[in-house]
N, C-alpha and C positions, 0 to 999 in steps of 0.2 A: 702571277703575282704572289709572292711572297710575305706574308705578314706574321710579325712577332706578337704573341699574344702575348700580356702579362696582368697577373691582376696581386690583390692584396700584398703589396711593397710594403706594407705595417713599416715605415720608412728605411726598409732599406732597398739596398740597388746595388749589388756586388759586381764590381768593375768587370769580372769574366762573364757575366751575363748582358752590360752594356754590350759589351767589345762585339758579341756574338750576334746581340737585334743590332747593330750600328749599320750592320748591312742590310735590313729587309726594305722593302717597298712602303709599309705601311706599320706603323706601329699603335694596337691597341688595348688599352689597360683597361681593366672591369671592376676599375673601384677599390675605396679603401689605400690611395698613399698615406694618408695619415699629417703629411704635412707637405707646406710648399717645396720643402727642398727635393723630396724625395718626386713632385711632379716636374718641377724643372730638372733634375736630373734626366729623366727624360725627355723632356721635349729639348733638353741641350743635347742630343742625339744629331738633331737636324733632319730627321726622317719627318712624312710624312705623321702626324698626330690625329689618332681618335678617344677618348678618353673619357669617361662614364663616373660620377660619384658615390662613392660608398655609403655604406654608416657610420663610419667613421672620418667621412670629410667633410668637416664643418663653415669653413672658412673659403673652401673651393668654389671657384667657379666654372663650374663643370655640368652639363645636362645630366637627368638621373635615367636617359635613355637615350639610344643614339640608334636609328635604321638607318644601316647603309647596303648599294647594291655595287655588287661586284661580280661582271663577266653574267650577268644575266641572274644572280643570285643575290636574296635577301639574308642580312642579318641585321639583326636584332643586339646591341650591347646592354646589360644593365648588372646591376651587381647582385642582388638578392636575388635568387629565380623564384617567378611564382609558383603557385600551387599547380600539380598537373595538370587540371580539367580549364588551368586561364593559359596553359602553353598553346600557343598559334600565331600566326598572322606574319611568319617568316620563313624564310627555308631553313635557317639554324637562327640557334636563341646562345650566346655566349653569358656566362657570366662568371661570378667571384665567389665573393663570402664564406664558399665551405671551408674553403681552402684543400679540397680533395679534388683531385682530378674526376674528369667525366665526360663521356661520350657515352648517349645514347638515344635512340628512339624514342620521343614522346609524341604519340599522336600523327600529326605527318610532319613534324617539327624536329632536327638533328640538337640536341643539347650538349653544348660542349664547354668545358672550365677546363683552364690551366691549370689550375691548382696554385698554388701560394709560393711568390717569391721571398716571402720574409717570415713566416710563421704555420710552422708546421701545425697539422692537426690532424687527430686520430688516426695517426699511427704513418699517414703519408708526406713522404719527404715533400722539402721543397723544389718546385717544378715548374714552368711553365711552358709553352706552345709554340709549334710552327703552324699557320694554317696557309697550306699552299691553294691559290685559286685558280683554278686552267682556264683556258680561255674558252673553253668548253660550257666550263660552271661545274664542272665536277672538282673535289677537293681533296686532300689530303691534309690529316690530323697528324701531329707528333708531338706528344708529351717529353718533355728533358726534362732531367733531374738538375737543380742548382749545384 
């Protein structure tokens, strides 16, 4: 299984990064489109949708967490990640807001952010993720740059 991660669209959606999730299995964003257009821009993909609200989605109708299990594996979606010592209760915790990519170990929990498809910050490009799911339940990460 194949799933496009994307988060923090600060409204935008550049047509060669559609073009590229247009193919995945599952498509999930971690918050922060900023406005309706930039979330129907997405879900007009036609892919599968998972989809988590920001701090900056006001108007959205979206959960502010989303578990879902895939191939025997828990995640966790939401946008702001908590403080270290409240990370648990998933196999990986996805989220948004830095807008800095990440992948690492907290606790017995995988943390992973795409990084920002609309608004760069401190100092890392715009990026976002492939997260491939085997049917194992083992994964693979891949950060792209926008």
């Amino acid at each position: 299984m194949k799933i496009a991660v994307i988060a923090d669209t600060h409204g935008k959606f550049p047509a060669h990064v559609a073009e590229a999730i247009s193919t995945a299995d599952e498509i999930w964003h971690l918050g922060d489109f900023c406005d309706l257009n930039a979330l129907n821009a997405v879900k007009d993909l036609g892919r599968p949708f998972y989809g988590v609200l920001g701090n900056n989605d006001y108007t959205l109708d979206l959960p502010e967490k989303l578990l879902l299990e895939r191939h025997g594996r828990t995640f966790l979606l939401i946008h702001i990640p908590p403080a270290p010592t409240r990370i648990g209760g998933a196999d990986f915790l996805l989220h948004g807001h830095t807008h800095v990519p990440r992948d690492e170990m907290v606790n017995t929990t995988r943390v992973l952010n795409p990084g920002t498809i609309g608004k760069p910050n401190h100092g890392a490009p715009c990026s976002w993720a492939w997260l491939t799911v085997h049917d194992d339940g083992s994964i693979e990460w891949e950060v792209l740059l926008v």
